[in-house]
C-alpha positions in Angstrom: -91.4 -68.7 -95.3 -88.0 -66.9 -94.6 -89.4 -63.9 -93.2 -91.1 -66.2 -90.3 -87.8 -68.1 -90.0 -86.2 -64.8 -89.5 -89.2 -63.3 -87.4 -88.3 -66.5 -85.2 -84.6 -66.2 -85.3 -85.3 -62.6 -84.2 -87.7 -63.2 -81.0 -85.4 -66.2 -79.5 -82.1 -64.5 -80.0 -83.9 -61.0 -78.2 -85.3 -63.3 -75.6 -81.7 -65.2 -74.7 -79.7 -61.6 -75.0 -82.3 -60.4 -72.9 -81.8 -63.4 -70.2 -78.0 -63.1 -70.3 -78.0 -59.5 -69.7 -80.2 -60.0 -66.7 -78.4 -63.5 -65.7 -74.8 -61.2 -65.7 -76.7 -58.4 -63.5 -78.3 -60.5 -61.2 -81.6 -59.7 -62.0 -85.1 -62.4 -62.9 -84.0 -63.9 -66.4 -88.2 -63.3 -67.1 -87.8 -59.7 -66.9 -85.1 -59.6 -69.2 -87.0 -61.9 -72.2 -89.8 -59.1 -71.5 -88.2 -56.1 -71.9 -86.4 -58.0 -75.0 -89.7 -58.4 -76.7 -90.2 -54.5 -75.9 -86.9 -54.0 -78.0 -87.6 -55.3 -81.0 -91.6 -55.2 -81.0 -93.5 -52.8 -83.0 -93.0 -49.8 -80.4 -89.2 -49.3 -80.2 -87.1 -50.9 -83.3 -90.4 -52.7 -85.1 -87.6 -55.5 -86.1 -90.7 -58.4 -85.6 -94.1 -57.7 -86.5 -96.8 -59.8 -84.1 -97.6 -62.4 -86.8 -99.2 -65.6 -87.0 -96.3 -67.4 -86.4 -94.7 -65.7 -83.2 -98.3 -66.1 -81.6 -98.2 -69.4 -82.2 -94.6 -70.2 -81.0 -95.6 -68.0 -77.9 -99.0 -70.0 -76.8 -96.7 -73.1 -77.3 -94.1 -71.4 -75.3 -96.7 -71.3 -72.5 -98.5 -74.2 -72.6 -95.1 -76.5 -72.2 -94.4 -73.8 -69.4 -97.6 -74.9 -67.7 -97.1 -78.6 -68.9 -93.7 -78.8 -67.1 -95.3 -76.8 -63.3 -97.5 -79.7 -63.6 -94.4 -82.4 -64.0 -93.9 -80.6 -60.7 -96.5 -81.2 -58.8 -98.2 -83.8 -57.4 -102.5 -83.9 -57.3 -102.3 -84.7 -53.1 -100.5 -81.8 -52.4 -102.6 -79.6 -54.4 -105.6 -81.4 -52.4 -104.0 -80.1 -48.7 -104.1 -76.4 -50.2 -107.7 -76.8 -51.9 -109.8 -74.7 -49.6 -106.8 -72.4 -48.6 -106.7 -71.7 -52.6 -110.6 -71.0 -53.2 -110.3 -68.5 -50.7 -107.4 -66.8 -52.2 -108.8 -67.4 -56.1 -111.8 -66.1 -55.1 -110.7 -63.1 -53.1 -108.1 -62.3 -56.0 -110.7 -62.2 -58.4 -113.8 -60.0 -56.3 -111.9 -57.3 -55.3 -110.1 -56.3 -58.5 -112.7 -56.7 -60.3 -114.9 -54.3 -58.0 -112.2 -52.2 -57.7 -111.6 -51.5 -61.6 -115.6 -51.6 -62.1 -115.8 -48.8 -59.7 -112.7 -46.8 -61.0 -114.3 -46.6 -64.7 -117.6 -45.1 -63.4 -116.0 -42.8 -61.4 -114.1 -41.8 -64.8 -117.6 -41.4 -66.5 -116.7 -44.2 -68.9 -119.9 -46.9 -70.2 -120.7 -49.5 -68.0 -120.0 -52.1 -70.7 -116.4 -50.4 -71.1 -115.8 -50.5 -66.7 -117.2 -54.2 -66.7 -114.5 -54.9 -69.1 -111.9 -53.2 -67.3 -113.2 -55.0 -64.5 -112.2 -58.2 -65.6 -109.3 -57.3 -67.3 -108.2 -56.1 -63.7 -109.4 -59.8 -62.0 -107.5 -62.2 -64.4 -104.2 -63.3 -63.1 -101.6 -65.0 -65.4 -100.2 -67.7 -63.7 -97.6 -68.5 -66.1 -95.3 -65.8 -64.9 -95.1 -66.5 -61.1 -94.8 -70.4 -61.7 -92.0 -69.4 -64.5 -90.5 -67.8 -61.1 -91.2 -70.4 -58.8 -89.4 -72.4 -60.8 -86.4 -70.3 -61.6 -86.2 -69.9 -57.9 -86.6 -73.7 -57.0 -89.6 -73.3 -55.1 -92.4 -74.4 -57.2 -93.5 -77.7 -54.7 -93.2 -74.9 -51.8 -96.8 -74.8 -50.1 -97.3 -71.2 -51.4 -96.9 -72.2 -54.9 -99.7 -74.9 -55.0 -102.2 -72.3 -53.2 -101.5 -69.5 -56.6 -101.5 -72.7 -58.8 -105.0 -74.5 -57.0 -106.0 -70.2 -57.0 -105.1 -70.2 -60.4 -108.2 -72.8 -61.7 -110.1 -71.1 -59.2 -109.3 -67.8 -61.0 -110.0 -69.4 -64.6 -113.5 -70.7 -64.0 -114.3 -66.9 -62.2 -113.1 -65.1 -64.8 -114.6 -67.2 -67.5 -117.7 -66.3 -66.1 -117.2 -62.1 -66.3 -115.6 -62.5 -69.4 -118.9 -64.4 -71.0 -121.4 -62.0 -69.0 -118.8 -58.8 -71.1 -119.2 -60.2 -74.1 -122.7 -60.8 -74.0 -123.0 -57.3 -73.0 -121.2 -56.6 -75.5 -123.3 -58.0 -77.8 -126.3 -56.3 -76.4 -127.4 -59.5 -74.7 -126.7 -62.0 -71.9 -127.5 -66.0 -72.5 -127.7 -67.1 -69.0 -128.0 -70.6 -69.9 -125.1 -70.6 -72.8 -122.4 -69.5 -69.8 -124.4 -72.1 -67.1 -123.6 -74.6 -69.9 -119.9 -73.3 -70.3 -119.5 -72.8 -66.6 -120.3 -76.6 -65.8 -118.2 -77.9 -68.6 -115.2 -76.0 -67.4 -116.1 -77.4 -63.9 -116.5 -80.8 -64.8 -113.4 -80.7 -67.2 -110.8 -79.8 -64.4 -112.7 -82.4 -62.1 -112.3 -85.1 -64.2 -108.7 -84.7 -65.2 -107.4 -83.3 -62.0 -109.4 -86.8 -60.0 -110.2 -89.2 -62.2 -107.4 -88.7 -65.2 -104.3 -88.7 -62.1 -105.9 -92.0 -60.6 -105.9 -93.3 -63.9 -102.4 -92.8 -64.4 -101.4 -93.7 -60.7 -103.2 -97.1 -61.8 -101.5 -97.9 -64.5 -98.1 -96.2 -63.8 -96.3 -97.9 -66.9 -99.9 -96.5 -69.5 -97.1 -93.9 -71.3 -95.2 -96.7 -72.5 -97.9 -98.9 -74.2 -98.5 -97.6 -77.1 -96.3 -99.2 -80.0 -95.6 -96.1 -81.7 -93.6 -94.3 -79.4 -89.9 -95.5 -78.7 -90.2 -93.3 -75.2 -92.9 -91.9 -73.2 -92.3 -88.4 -74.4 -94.4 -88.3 -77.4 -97.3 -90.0 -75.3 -97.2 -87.2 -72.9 -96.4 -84.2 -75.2 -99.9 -85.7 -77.2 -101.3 -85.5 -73.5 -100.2 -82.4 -73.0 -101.5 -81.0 -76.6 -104.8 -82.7 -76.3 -106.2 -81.2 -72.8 -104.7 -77.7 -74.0 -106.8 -77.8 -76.9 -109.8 -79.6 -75.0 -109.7 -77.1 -72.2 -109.7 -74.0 -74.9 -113.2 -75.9 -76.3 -115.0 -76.0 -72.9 -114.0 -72.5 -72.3 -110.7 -72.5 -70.2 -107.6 -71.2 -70.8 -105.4 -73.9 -72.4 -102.7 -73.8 -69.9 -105.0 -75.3 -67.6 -105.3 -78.3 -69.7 -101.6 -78.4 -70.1 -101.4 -78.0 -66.1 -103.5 -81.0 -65.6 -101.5 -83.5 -68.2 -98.5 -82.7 -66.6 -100.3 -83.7 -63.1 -101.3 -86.9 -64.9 -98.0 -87.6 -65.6 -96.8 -86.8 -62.6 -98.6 -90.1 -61.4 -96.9 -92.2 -64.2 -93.5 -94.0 -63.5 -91.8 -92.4 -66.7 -92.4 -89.1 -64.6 -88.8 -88.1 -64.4 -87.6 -90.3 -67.9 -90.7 -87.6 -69.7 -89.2 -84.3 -67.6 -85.4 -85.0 -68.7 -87.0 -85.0 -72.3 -89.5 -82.6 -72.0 -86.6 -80.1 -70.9 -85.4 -79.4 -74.3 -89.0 -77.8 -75.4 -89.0 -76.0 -72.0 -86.0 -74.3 -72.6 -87.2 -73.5 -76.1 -90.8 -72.7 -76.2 -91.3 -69.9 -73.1 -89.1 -67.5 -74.4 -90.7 -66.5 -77.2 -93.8 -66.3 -74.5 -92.2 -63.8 -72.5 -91.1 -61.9 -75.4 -93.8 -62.0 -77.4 -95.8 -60.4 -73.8 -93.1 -57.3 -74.5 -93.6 -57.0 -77.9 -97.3 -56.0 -77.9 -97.0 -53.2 -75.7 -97.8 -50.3 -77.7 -96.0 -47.2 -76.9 -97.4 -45.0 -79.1 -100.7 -45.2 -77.4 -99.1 -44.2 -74.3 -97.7 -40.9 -76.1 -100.0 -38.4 -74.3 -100.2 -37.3 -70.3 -103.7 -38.3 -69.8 -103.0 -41.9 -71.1 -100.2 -41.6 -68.7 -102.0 -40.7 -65.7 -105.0 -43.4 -66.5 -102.2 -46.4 -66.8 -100.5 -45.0 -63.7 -103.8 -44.9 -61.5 -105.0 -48.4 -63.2 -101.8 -50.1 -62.4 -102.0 -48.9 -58.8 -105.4 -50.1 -58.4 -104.6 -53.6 -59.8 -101.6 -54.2 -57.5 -103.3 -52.9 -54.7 -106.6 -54.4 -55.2 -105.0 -58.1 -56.0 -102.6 -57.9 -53.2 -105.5 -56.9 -50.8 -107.9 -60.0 -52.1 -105.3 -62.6 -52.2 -104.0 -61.7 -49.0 -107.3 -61.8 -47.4 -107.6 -65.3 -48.3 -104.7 -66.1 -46.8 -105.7 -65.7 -43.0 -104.3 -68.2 -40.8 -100.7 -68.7 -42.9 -98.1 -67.0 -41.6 -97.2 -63.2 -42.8 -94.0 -64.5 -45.1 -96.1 -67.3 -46.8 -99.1 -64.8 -47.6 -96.9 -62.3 -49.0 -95.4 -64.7 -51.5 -99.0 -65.9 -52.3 -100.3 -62.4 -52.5 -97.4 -61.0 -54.5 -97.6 -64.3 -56.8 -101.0 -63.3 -57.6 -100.3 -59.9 -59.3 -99.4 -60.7 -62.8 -102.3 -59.8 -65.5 -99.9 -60.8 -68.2 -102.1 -62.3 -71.3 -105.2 -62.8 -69.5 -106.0 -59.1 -68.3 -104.7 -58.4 -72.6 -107.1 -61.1 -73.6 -110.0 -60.1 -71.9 -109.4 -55.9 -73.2 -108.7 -57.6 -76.9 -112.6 -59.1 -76.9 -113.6 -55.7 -75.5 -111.6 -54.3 -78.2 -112.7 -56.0 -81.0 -116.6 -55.5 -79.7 -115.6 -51.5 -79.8 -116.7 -51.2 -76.1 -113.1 -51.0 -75.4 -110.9 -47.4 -77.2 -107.4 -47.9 -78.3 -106.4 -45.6 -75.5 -107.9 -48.2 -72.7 -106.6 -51.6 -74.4 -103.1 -49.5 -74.6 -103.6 -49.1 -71.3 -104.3 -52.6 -70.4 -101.6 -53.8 -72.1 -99.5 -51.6 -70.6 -100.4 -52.6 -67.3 -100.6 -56.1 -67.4 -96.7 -55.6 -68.8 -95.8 -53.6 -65.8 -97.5 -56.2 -63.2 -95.7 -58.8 -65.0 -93.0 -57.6 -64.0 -93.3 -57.4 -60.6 -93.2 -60.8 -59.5 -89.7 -61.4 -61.0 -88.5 -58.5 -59.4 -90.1 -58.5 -55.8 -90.6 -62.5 -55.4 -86.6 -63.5 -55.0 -86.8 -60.6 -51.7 -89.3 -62.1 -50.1 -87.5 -65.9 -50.8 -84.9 -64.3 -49.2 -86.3 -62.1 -46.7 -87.3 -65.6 -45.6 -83.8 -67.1 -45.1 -82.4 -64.5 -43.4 
């Protein structure tokens, strides 16, 4: 028990050194947490190990993050971007996807191992740009509910590769196991997203009903728990279930009573997110030039190949708006780690290529923080 108190202690005091530092310098706070869990991960000073315990801490950290973008947001103003962000979701996820396909054959590599890089390459973590948005007080700005409505759009898209991989994987594909999972995960943001925010718009004063609770918090942080988890059995990520209770909530009128109280575990739980995306980054994997050369030409390609897809989605905005939507798009973070782990684990994926992806979904992380705030500004100028 005291080493995970002290694993713990470790990763949050890394991640708030690590925003202070960049807070002093002027630079995003997410890059700092980041770089933090780089620090003290098992590559550089090894003082945290990635346990149980930090993972855990870190998918809470992420799920609140999502839970509060939701508080956010209201369900009629992601309606006004819907179409605009199934263009973009859909663009963001073909050409990456293509694009890393094509790049393993062309390395010789088996087509199980470049369909994984594929959709390593087409997931987008949109955890990252809405931590942004938010730090930069633009997350009900109309290009932050396109990459959020592009961001389910993603999910369900990438759900699917990821299903056909690991049947490939597994030396078979069950068309009718991922129709099944496909419509669940369909029918689970469509119920929520409509039916579970007119509920709440309904009956505005529903968080306060049940006897147990003293304030609405602990209704919504059960809300916000039990769609995380739901969404993760149907298939989805479980941010997106988080997402959705915090648009239900939204609806309620103890929406801005639940986000004064919800504010403590929002400034607690994402840190060790952020750190915990640093600290499994394995340097040692990256030792060698070709490893090198692979990361640099696979990071390239899954910039370039997002920025082009997104962007083409975005036709009819004007140029500052689909750069912010385009760039806000980049980030692999844990999804592009989480679909190269499966590939991993099924030995279609080497060491050397899930360093890789690792590696790269770090380095995209990063991006966002650092280019985002220009083009806010670029904007007011």
């Amino acid at each position: 028990m005291a080493g995970i108190v002290l694993d713990l202690f470790f990763v949050l005091l890394a991640a708030k050194l690590g925003e202070e530092l960049f807070r002093r310098i002027g630079q995003p706070v997410i890059a700092g947490e980041i770089l933090a869990g780089v620090l003290i991960g098992p590559s550089v000073l090894g003082l945290v190990d990635l346990g149980e315990a930090v993972e855990l801490f870190a998918e809470l950290g992420v799920v609140f993050l999502l839970f509060w973008v939701g508080l956010e947001n209201r369900i009629g103003k992601l309606h006004e971007v819907g179409p605009r962000a199934l263009f973009v979701g859909a663009g963001g996820i073909i050409v990456p996807f293509v694009a890393g396909l094509g790049f393993g054959l062309a390395m010789g590599w088996e087509f199980t191992t470049c369909f994984f890089l594929g959709a390593a390459l087409a997931a987008t973590s949109t955890a990252i740009t809405s931590a942004t948005m938010l730090e930069l007080g633009m997350i009900d700005s109309k290009p932050a509910r396109i990459v959020l409505g592009a961001a389910v759009v993603d999910d369900v898209l990438a759900l699917i590769l990821l299903a056909i991989a690991a049947g490939m994987a597994e030396g078979q594909i069950d068309v009718t196991s991922i129709s099944v999972t496909v419509a669940l995960s369909l029918g689970f943001v469509a119920f929520f997203a409509l039916g579970g925010t007119r509920l709440m718009a309904a009956r505005p004063q529903i968080l306060k009903d049940p006897k147990f609770a003293d304030s609405p918090l602990l209704p919504a942080v059960l809300l916000c728990l039990g769609l995380a988890a739901l969404a993760a059995q149907v298939g989805l990520a479980a941010i997106i279930g988080a997402f959705l209770a915090g648009l239900m909530v939204a609806e309620t009128k103890e929406h801005h009573p639940v986000e004064e109280e919800i504010a403590p575990l929002y400034a607690f739980f994402p840190p060790f997110f952020f750190a915990y995306i640093g600290m499994q980054l394995d340097l040692g994997e990256l030792a060698d030039g070709e490893t090198l050369l692979i990361l640099a030409a696979v990071t390239l390609i899954a910039v370039v190949a997002k920025l082009i897809g997104a962007y083409m989605g975005t036709r009819g905005l004007d140029s500052r708006e689909s750069r912010i939507i385009a760039v806000g798009m980049v980030p692999r973070g844990e999804v592009g780690i989480v679909a190269a782990g499966i590939g991993l684990a099924a030995d279609v994926i080497t060491p050397q290529i899930f360093a890789v992806v690792v590696a790269m979904s770090l380095i995209t992380t990063l991006i966002v923080p650092a280019v985002l705030p220009r083009l806010t500004r670029a904007g007011d100028d």
